[in-house]
N, C-alpha and C positions, 0 to 999 in steps of 0.2 A: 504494500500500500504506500508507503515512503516513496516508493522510486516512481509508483507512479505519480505522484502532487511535484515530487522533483522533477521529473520525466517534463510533466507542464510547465511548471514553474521555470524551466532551462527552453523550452521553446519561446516562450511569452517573454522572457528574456532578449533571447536572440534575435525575436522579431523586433523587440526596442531597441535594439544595439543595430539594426538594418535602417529603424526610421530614422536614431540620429543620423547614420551616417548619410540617410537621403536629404535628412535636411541641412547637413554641410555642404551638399553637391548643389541642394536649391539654393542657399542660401549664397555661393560660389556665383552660379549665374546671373542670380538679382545683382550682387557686388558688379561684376562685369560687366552685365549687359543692363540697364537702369530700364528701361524702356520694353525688355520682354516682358512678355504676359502669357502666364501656362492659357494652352485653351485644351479642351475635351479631357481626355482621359487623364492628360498631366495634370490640368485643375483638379482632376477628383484625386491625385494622386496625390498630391503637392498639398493639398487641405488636410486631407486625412494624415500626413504626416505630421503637419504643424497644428493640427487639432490633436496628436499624442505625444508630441514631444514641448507643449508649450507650456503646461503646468509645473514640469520637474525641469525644465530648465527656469521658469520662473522660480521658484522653489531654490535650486541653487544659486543663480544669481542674486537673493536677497542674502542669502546668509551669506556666500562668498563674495565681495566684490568686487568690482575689475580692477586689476593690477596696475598702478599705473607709470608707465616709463617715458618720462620727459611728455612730449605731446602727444604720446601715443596711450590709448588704453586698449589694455590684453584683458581678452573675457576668458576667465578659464573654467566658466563652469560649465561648458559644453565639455570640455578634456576629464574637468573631474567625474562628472555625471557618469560618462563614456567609460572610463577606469573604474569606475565601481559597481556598472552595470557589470561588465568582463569580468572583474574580479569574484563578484558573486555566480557568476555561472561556472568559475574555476576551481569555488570550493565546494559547490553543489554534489553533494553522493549522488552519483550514477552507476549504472550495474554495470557490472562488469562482463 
């Protein structure tokens, strides 16, 4: 019974460690291209991502706040999020 809540709990996981890293790749294009706009299936893509990834990076971005170096500020709580979603799917018991 453990392995299997693990079992899920390591997918449901994985699949948040997929949407951040989609919405580094969105978030990558808005930076570059100011003027795209997702249409059809990337809209519904692109929401669904940022409608499950925008609570827990708000979340970490209030407790942790951005770094700041000279004129620049470094947001790290995407990197920390991302680390500690990975690290808990790492000590997860799975069967062997």
């Amino acid at each position: 019974m453990l392995f299997v809540i693990t079992g899920i709990l390591n997918v449901v996981l994985a699949l948040f460690s997929y949407a951040l890293l989609s919405r580094i790749v969105l978030d990558f294009i808005v930076g570059f291209a100011p003027g795209w706009r997702p249409k059809g299936f990337v809209l519904v893509f692109a929401s669904a991502v940022y409608a499950v990834t925008d609570k827990p990076l708000a979340w970490v971005r209030r407790v942790v706040p951005p770094l700041s170096l000279g004129g620049v500020s470094l947001d790290l709580g995407f990197l920390l999020l991302y680390f500690a979603v990975n690290a808990v799917r790492i000590f997860l018991p799975l069967p062997a």
